[in-house]
N, C-alpha and C positions, 0 to 999 in steps of 0.2 A: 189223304195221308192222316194217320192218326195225330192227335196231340202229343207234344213233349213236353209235359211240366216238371220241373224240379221244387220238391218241396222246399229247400235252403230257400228258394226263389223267392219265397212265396204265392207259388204257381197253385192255383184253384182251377179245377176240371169246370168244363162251359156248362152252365144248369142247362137242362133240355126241359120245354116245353111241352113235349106229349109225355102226355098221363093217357094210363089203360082205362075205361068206362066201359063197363057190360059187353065182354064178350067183342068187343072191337080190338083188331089187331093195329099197333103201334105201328105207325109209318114214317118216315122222313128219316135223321140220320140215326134215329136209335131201333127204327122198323125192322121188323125180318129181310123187308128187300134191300134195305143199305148194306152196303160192299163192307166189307167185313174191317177192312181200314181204316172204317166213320166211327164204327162201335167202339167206342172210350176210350183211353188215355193212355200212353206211356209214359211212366217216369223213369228219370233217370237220377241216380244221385252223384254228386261232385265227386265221392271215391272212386267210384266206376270208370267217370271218364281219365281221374288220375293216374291209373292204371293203366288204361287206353294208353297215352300219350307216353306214362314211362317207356313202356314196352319199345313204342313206337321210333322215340327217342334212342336207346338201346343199342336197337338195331342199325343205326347208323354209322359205318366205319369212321373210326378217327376220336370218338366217345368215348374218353377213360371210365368214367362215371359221373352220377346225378346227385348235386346238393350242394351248399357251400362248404365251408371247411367247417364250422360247428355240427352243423346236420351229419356230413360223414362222420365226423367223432362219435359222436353222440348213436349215429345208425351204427359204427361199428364195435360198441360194446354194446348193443341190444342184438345185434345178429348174435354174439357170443352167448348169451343166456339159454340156458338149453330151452328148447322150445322154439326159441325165434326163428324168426325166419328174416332174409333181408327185403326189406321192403322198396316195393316198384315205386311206389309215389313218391319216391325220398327226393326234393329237389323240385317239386314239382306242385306248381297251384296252378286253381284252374277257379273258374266262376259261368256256373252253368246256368243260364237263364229258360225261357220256357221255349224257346228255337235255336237261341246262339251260342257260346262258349267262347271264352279269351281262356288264355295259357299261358302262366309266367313258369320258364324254367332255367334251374340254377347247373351250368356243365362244367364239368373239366375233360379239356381236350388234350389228345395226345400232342408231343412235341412235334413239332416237323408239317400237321396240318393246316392248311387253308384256314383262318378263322369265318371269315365270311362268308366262304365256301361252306364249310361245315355248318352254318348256323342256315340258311340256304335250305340246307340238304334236311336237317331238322325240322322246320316250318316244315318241307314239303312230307319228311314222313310221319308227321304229324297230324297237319290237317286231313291228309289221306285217310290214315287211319280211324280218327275220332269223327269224321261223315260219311265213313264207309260204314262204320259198327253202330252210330248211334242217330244218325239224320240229322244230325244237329251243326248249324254251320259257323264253321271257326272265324272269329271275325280278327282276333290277333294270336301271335305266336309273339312273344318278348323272351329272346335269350341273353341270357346273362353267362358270360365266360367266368371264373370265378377263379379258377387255377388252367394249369400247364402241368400235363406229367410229362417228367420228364424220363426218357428209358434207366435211369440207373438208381432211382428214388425207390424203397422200397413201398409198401401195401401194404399199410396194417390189416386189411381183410384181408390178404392173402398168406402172410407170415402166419399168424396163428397165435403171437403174443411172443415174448423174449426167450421164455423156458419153453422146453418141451419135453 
């Protein structure tokens, strides 16, 4: 298996000891006959897997949305800016080392679900997720419930603003 360094980490690729001399082929894990999984490195950066996880998060029935209540404020007049787009990672930290990954995310769940349940279901399509795409293995999942929608509250991402 190749290497997973993340630069934030301060992850450095392993120096390899064969040097080429006259016409002699390179052998051991940087040689032509090494499996092609030995030859160097992949990085991954902390956005990457951010994204990983919102996704992953997302797709869990019972998830109103990801961030606390400043981060959504804040995410829902940047998605209004023409241009913008709404961002995956909103709610979401992660700390990716050069094999492992922890995950701190901020939810709000809908009224009526399981909290345990749902946080459960979180970790597990989570972790799935972020060592199925990236090798790298999740050693925590911390959720933090943060709000409760409740069905009669409105959306400011989904009203559109007071005027129309």
């Amino acid at each position: 298996m190749s290497d997973i360094v993340n630069p934030a980490a301060g992850g450095k690729a392993p120096s390899s000891a064969h040097t080429a001399s006259r016409g002699k082929a390179l052998t051991g894990e940087a040689g032509a006959g090494a499996p092609p999984e030995t030859r160097g490195r992949t990085t991954i950066a902390n956005s990457v897997v951010e994204k990983i996880v919102g996704m992953a998060a997302r797709e869990v029935p019972g998830i109103h949305s990801l961030g606390s209540g400043m981060s959504r404020t804040l995410g829902a007049v940047t998605d209004k800016v023409p241009g913008g787009r709404p961002s995956v990672s909103r709610g979401v930290k992660v700390e990716v080392g050069e094999r492992q990954a922890a995950v701190d995310l901020d939810l709000v769940v809908e009224y009526g679900v399981a909290i345990v349940d749902i946080a459960a279901d979180v970790r597990t399509s989570v972790i799935t997720a972020v060592e199925r795409m990236t090798g790298l293995e999740v050693v925590e999942v911390n959720v933090t419930v943060d709000d409760v929608h409740l069905p009669d509250e409105e959306d400011d991402e989904e009203t559109g603003g007071r005027v129309q």
